[in-house]
C-alpha positions in Angstrom: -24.7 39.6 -22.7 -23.2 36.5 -21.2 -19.1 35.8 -22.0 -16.5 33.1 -21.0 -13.0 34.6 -19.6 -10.4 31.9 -19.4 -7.5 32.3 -17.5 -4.8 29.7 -17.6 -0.6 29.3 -16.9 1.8 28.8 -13.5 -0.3 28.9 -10.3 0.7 32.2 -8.4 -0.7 33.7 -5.5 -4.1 36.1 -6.3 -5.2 35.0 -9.4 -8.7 34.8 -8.6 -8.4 38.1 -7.0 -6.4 39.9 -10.0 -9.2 38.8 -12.4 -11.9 38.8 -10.2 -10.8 42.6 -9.5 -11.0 43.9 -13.1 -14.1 42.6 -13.6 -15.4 44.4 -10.3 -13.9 47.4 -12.0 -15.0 47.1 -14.9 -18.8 46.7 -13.7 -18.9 42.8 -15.2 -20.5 40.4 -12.9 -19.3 37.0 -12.5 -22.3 34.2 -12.6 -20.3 31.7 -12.2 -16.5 30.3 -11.8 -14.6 27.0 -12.0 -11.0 26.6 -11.1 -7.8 23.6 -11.0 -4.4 23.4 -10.8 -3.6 20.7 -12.6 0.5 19.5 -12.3 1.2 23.6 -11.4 -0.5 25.1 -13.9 -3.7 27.1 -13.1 -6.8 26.5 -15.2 -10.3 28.7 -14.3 -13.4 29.5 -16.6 -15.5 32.0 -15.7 -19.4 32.4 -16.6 -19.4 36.3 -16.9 -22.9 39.0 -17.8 -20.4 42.1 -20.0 -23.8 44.1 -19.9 -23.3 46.3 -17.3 -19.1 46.8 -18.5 -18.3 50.5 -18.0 -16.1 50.4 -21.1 -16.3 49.6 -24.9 -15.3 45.7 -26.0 -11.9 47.4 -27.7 -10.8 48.6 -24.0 -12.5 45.6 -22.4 -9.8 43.3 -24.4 -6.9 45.8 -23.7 -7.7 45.8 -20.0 -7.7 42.0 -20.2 -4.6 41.7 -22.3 -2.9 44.0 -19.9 -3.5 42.2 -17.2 -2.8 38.5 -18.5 0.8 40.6 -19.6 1.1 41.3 -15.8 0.6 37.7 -14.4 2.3 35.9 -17.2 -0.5 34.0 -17.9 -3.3 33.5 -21.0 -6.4 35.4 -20.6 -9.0 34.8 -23.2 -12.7 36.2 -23.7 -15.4 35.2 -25.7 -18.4 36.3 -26.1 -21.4 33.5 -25.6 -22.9 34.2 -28.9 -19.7 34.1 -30.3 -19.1 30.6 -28.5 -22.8 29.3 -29.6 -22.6 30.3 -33.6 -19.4 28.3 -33.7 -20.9 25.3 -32.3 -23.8 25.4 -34.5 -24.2 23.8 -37.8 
């Protein structure tokens, strides 16, 4: 199952590595990853596969909540599906 995580706010040092972490943790492999700063803010999208995540989708967004709490930041996931039904007429 494929999923977006969005991570944007001010540029700090080891934001690729904080996120990049949890999803190593978490058993979620990243496909594929886009990142900016743009005027001191940090902007990144990442192409994620959830299937293999070692924990239920309630702990996955606690985890990810946590952890955009930690780094003062917005982390966001959605779900592919979720992204193509409301894009679909």
């Amino acid at each position: 199952m494929k999923a977006f995580i969005t991570v944007v706010g001010k540029d700090t040092v080891g934001v690729v590595a904080r996120v990049s972490g949890l999803c190593s943790e978490l058993g979620i492999n990243i496909e594929d990853i886009t990142q900016s700063i743009l005027q001191g803010m940090f902007a990144m999208i990442m192409l994620v596969d959830i299937a293999g995540c070692n924990v239920s989708h309630e702990e996955l967004r606690s985890r990810i909540d946590a952890l955009a709490g930690e780094m003062d930041m917005q982390i966001t996931l959605t779900r592919q599906e979720v992204f193509d039904a409301m894009h679909t007429i």
